[in-house]
N, C-alpha and C positions, 0 to 999 in steps of 0.2 A: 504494500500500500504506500503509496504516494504521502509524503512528510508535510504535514498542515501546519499553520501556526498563524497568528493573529497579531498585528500592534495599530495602538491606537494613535489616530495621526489626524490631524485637521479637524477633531470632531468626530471623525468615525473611524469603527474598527475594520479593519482588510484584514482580510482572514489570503491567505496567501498558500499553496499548493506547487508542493518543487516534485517534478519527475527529475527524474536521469540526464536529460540533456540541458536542462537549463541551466544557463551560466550567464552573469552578470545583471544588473537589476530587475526586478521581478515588480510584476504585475500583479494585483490582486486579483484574485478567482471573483471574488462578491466580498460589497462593503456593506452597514448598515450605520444611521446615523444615531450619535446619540447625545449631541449638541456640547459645544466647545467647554461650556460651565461644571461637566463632570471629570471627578478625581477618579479616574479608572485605577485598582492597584495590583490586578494582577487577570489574566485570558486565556480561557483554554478553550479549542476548538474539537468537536466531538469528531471522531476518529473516522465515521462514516463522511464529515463534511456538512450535516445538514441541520448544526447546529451551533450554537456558542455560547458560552459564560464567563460574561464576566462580572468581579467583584468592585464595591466602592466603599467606603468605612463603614458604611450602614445596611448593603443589602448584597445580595447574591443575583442576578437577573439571566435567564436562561432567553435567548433570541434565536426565531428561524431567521433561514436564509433572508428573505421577505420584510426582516426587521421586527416582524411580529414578536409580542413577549408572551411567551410559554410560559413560562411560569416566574414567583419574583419568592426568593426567602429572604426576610428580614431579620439582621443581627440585632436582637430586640434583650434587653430596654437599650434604645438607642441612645448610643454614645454623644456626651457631651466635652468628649477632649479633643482638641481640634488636632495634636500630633501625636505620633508614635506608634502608630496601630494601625498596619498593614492588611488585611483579611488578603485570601488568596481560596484558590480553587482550580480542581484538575480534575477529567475524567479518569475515569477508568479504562483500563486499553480496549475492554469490549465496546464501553458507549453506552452500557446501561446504569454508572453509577456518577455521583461529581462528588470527591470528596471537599471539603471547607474548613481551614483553620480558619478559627477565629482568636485572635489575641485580644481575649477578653478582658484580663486581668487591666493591660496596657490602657484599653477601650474604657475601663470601670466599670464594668461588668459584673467584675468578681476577682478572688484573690488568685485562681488559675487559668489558664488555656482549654478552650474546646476543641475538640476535633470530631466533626459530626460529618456523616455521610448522606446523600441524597438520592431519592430515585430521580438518574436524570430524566426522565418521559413526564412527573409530575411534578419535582421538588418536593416532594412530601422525603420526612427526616426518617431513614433506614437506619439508624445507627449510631450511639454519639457514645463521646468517653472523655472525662475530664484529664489536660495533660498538666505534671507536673512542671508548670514553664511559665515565664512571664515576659512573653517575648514581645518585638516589635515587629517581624513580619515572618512568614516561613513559606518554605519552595518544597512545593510537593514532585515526587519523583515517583511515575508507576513503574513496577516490573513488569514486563512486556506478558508474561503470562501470568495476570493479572492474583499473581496469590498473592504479594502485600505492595500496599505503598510506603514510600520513604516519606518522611518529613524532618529537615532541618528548618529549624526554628532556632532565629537569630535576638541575642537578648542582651543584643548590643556590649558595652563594654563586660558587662560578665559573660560572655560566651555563645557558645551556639550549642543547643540537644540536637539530637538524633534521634527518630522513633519509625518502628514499623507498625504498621496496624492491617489487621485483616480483618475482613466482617463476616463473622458465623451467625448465620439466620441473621438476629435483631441486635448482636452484641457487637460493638466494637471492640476486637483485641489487641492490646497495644504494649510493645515491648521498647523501651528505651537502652540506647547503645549506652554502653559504658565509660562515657567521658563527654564532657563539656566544654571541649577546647578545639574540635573540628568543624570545619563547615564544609558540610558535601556541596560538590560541584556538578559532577554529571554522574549519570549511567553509563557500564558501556552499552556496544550495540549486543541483543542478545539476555543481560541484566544479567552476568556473572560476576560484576564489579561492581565496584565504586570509585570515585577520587576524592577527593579531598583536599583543604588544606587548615594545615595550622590555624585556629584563630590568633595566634601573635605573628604570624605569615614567616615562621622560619622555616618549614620543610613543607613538603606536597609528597602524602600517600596515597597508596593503591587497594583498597579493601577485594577480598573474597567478599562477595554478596551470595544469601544476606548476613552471615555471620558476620563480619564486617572484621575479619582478622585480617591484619597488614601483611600484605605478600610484597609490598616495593616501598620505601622510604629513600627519600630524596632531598637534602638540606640546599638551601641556596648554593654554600661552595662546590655543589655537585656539577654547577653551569656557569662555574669561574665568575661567581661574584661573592663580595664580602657582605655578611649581614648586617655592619656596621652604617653599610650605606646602601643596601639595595633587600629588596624583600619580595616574596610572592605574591601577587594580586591576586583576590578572591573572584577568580573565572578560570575559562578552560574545559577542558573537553579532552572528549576521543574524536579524534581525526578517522579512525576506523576501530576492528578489534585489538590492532596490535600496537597502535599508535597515538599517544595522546598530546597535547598542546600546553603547555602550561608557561606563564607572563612570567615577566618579575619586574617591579619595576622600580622607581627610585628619584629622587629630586637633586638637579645640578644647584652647587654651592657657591658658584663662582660670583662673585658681584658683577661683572657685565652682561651678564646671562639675561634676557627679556623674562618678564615673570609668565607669558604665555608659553615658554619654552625651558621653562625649570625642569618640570616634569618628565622623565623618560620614562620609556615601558620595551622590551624584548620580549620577542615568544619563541618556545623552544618546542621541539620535536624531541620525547620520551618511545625510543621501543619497549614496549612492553615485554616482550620475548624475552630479551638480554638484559633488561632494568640500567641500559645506557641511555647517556643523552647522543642524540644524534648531530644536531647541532639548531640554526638559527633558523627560525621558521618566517617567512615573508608573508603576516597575513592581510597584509592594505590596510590594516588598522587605522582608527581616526586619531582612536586613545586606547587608553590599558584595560576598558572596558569592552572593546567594540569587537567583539568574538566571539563566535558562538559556533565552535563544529557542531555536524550533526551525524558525523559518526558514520558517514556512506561514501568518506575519501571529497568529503564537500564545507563549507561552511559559509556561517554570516556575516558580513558588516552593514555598516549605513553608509547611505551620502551624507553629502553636509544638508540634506531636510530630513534626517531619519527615518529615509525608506530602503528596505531593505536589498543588499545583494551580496548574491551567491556567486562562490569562487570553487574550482577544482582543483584538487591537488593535482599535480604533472608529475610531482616527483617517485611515486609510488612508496608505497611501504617500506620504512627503515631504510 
């Protein structure tokens, strides 16, 4: 199946659809509007294509193609904190479920996190489980054969959790990683892994999914820089199964330096095979943000308007 994805741009969200051949900026498949005055903060596009949800600090909104709304869940009692409280939402890989963190606590809500599951066809709540977290936003990550989702859940300067959750019948089961200092970054293709990085950006690991035991650890001086003055950015990916992408970056000292060009970023190419660096990776980047493999030997950037385009690797594998 063909790689879906959605950003919200001019007022509406494009929902966007990459085969095989496409290479450099991309066209939306179908947009819907949903006017310039909305904080969107997080879009998932349902796997068949013929739907979408997205989240705002106070609701969950499911839209067809057509722009029509299917259905609306509201994060109730609604929040009176105007920052720090991210809501997010992700299908399921089949298309019949939308999971939803909600960072209650943050929102004032309550003194925890929720994590509540939905039938995506109604919106009606399949599923909820109070999490141990008081976070500001979290990135759900499904396993391709939909038996758990990941959530890291970011809780700003004290850390990032980790959690799986599976739904039996009416229950939600939720098992949290064992530590506080990672923040997952991708899936690979497949979902036999994980990456990772340090939350104080000194190393980038490699998880067995879902156990999450480290099979590759990697410190900054692994790609010939000093931690003193250069650290891992929290993005990156898998380029394919065997190869992954990961930044580092860091800010020039020098006093003649323009302050729009203090800032550097590098991306490197990791084989996985051998747990080598390969060396420097060229990915047209804008900034240390602008990346996003997808794991098919392809990946993201932006223009300077924030629409999106796809690039193919030439060099092949390792």
């Amino acid at each position: 199946m063909n790689h879906l994805f959605a950003r919200f741009l001019d007022g509406r969200i494009r929902v966007y659809e990459i085969d095989a051949p496409v290479e450099g900026p991309l066209q939306a498949a179908w947009s819907v509007p949903v006017g310039t005055d909305v904080e969107v903060c997080g879009l998932t596009v349902a796997p068949l294509g013929d739907r979408l949800v997205y989240a705002t600090k106070h609701e969950i909104t499911c839209l067809a193609r057509d722009g029509a709304e299917l259905w609306r869940y509201a994060l109730l009692p609604r929040s009176t904190e105007k920052y720090g409280h991210m809501p997010n939402a992700a299908f399921s890989p089949d298309g019949t479920l939308v999971w939803v963190y909600r960072p209650d606590a943050m929102a004032g809500r309550g003194s925890l996190d929720t994590w509540v599951v939905l039938d995506a066809r109604t919106g009606d709540v399949r599923g909820q489980a109070d999490l141990k977290s008081c976070g500001h936003g979290g990135e759900h990550l499904p396993l391709p054969d939909g038996s758990r989702m990941l959530l890291d859940v970011g809780e700003g300067q004290d850390g990032s959790l980790v959690f799986a959750g599976s739904l039996k019948g009416a229950t939600l089961e939720v098992e949290q990683y064992p530590w506080d200092d990672r923040c997952v970054m991708a899936l690979a293709p497949g979902g036999g892994q994980f990456m990772s990085i340090d939350h104080g950006q000194a190393d980038v690991a490699f998880h067995e999914c879902p156990s999450g035991e480290v099979v590759l650890s990697l410190p900054v001086a692994a790609f010939g820089h000093d931690f003193s003055d250069a650290a891992f950015e929290w993005n990156g990916g898998y380029l394919d199964a065997d190869t992954a992408i990961v930044t580092i970056c860091g800010e020039r000292e020098e006093d003649d330096v323009p302050d729009d060009e203090r800032e550097w970023h590098v991306h490197y190419r990791v084989d996985l095979r051998t747990g080598g660096v390969v060396g420097r990776f060229d990915a047209h980047s804008r900034h240390s943000y602008d990346l996003e493999p997808l794991g098919d030997g392809s990946w993201l950037t932006s223009d300077p308007d924030d629409r999106p385009v796809r690039w193919v690797d030439r060099m092949g594998r390792g």
